[in-house]
Each structure stands twice: as C-alpha cells, then as structure tokens.
Phi, psi and omega in degrees: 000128170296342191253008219211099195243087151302121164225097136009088198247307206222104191218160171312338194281014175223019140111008149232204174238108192209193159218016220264125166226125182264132194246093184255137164244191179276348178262300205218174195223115197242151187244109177244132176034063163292085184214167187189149176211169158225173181209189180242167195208165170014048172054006159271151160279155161276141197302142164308325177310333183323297190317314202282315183287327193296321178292311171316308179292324189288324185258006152306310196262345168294316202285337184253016131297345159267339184254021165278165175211011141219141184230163191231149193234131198267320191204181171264006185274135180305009163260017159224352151234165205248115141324158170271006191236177183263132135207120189277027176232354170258283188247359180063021204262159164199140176313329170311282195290351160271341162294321175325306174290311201267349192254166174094031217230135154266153202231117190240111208223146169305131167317148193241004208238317198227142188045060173199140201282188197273338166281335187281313175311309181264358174289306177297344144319270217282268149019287193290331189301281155331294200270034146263040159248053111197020145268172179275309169237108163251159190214128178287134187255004180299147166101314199280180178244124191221123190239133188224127197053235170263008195254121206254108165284085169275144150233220224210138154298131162013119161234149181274194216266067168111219204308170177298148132084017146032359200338002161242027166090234211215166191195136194275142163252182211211103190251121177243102110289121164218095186098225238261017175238121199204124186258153180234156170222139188237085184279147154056020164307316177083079174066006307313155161266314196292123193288348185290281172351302180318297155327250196330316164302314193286298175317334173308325191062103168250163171278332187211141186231124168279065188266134169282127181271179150346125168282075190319318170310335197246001171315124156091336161290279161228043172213101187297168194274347180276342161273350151296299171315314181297326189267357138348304205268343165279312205295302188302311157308312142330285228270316198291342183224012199210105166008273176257134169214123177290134141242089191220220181084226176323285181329316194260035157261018152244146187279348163287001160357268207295302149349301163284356179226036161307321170314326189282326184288306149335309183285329192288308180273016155297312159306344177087015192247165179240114197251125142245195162251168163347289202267355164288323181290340193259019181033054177218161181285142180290137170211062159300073178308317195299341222258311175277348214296336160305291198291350165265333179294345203279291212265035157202094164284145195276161160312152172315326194285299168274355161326287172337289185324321194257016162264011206287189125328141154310309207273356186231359141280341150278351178242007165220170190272165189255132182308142173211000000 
C-alpha cells in the first residue's frame, strides 16, 4: 500500500508465539501488541532454535520501538504485551527491555476495569502500575477514536478472545486508516469463530486484515470441532472481499495447518485475492517452530547444558537464560 507501510515484526510463521507488527505512515509510526512468548508443548520445553528465534524477534521489536511514537495493546496476554518483570523461559521479558519498548511511548491500551477477565485485570493492573514510571502517556482504547494528522487509529468495542462468552475474555481490534487505506489487525479473535466479530470486520472493508486463526491444536479439547468449522466459514466470507489477508498466530501451532484451511485458500483465490503468513508478507521463510518441536528434539538434540537447564527448579529457570 502506498500511504501505509506493514512490517511483521514477531508472528508464529517466524518461530514464536505474537502478533507484533509494526504500522508506519507519513504522520505516526504505531508498534502493535509488543509481546512474544514460547510455551510448552508435548510435555517438552522449547527447542533452542525456539530460543534463537525468540531472541530474533525480541530484537526485531526493541529496534523498532525506537522509532514508534505509539504503541498499542489488544490485551493482556503475554505474547502481546511485553511484561516489567524477568523471565528468561518464556517471554524474555526484564523491566529493561519493557522500558525499551514502552518508555517515552503514548501507550493506547485495553481497558483493566470493563470487559475483562480476572487473570487479565491483574496483569494489566500491574503493567500499568510499573510501566507509568517511564511512559509517557496511557490511555485506554476501548472504543475511541485517535487521530495524528491524516492518519486515524480506531479501535474496536471489546470482541471476545475466540467463541462467544469466552473464558479467556474480550480483545481490541485495531483499524489504521489513512485517505482511502486501511488495515485492521485483528489478535487473537481465533478465525473469528464469533460471526459478530466476523461482521465488524467485513464492515470495516479493509485492504489488509492481520488475523489470528483457530487453535486448531486445542480441537476437541477447549475448542469444539463446530467452532473451528464455524470460524472457516467466517474465514471464508472474509477472504471473498478483502484484498489481502495475514493469517497466522494460533492456527500454524499445527503442523497442518494450511490443509485444514485449503477452502480459505481456495476461496480468496477464486476471488482474485491473497491470504498469506507473516512471515510470507515480510518476505521471509516460515519457520513454525512450536508446531515440529518433537521432530527437532528427535533430529537435532539439544546439549547437555541445556538439558540440564530444563530440570532446573521453576523459579530458578525463569530467573537464568537457557544455554543455547
């Protein structure tokens, strides 16, 4: 897009677990849902390539946290926002590296008070408490409207976090227009599954929409197979009008990803349209780690050093960096 510059910065197809993308115009330069994690899977820790990639991205988003002049937050789960405290086994976070992103930053944020569950409440509580010793501004964002120059920030009333009535709560989209171009990034909706979500999107029209699929992964466990089907089929009514589509996050934590959403693929391109990943739109090769983590422990085994590391005690492998 000419009035409008998207760059990837931290997405699962680039070996973690985020959405963080950075969104520049000639008026503002916005940093969305600077957060990144690894997690455990198949009763493994993540493989050091996890590690290597987690370190890539985290310095992908400190360098273009100096040149943002707003940053924005959808929620409170830590792969979209960056904690004040250390932990080296998760999220890489230390109070350093969240003044890095966040200070000097007007910081346009989920509300910690109205449409949010209780694990979320207290994390953004705590978040905001710490990081106003070194921002500039917050401000809550359910809702509003925010204008720099020619350039227009909406954001979205509360949608919940996947299916309707949600336990893991509600989450902001985030719409950047500017004259006639305008992108939504829409974290953690899960495909939308919710058809209300679906709807707020299509109304919007947008040129390029950045959406978190399905936990494809979490099927049959805490995700039934008709709301995976259901957010297909929003997927599918999405893709038929809208230009461009990022689709990643949750969804490439299978490795089968692209297979269970060939209709979506199908459809966009009947449409004359393009669904990629992150890391296809930043023109870099996919590296869905989380997803092979078995098959790197079988064909690449970690060191002894780390090995070690991960039999540490919890509290004292969250307080050391994992040997890599």
């Amino acid at each position: 897009m000419e009035k409008i510059s998207v760059t990837p910065l931290a997405f699962e197809s680039l070996g973690v677990r985020s959405m963080c993308t950075l969104v520049e115009t000639s008026d503002v330069r916005v940093l969305v849902d600077p957060g990144l994690s690894v997690a455990p899977r198949f009763s493994l820790m993540p493989h050091p390539k996890e590690y290597i990639a987690r370190s890539e991205c985290r310095r992908r988003i400190r360098e273009c946290a100096l040149k943002a002049d707003v940053v924005t937050i959808s929620h409170y789960h830590y792969d979209h926002h960056t904690p004040n405290y250390v932990d080296t086994m998760w999220c890489g976070s230390s109070p350093e590296e969240a003044g890095s992103i966040y200070g000097g930053k007007l910081v346009l944020a989920k509300d910690t008070k109205s449409h949010v569950n209780m694990s979320q409440r207290r994390r953004g509580w705590l978040f905001q408490k710490i990081s106003s010793k070194f921002i500039d501004r917050l401000e809550t964002a359910d809702g509003k409207t925010f204008r720099f120059n020619e350039t227009e920030l909406k954001f979205s009333q509360p949608v919940f976090h996947g299916e309707e009535n949600s336990e893991l709560g509600w989450v902001l989209m985030l719409i950047i227009q500017r004259g006639q171009q305008k992108i939504l990034h829409a974290s953690d909706v899960q495909g939308p599954i919710s058809k209300a979500t679906a709807e707020m999107i299509l109304s919007e029209r947008p040129d390029l929409l950045i959406v978190g699929g399905q936990p494809l992964y979490l099927q049959g466990l805490k995700v039934s197979a008709a709301a995976v089907e259901q957010g297909f089929q929003n997927l599918q009514r999405i893709v038929r009008s809208v230009p461009a589509t990022i689709l990643d996050h949750h969804i490439i934590r299978s490795e089968d990803w692209r297979e269970q959403a060939r209709i979506v693929f199908a459809e966009a391109k009947k449409h004359r349209n393009r669904v990629v990943t992150g890391a296809e739109y930043a023109n870099r090769k996919n590296l869905p780690l989380e997803c092979v983590r078995r098959n790197l422990y079988e064909k690449e085994p970690p060191s002894k050093d780390f090995l070690r590391w991960t039999k540490m005690p919890y509290a004292e492998r969250k307080k050391t960096a994992p040997p890599i």
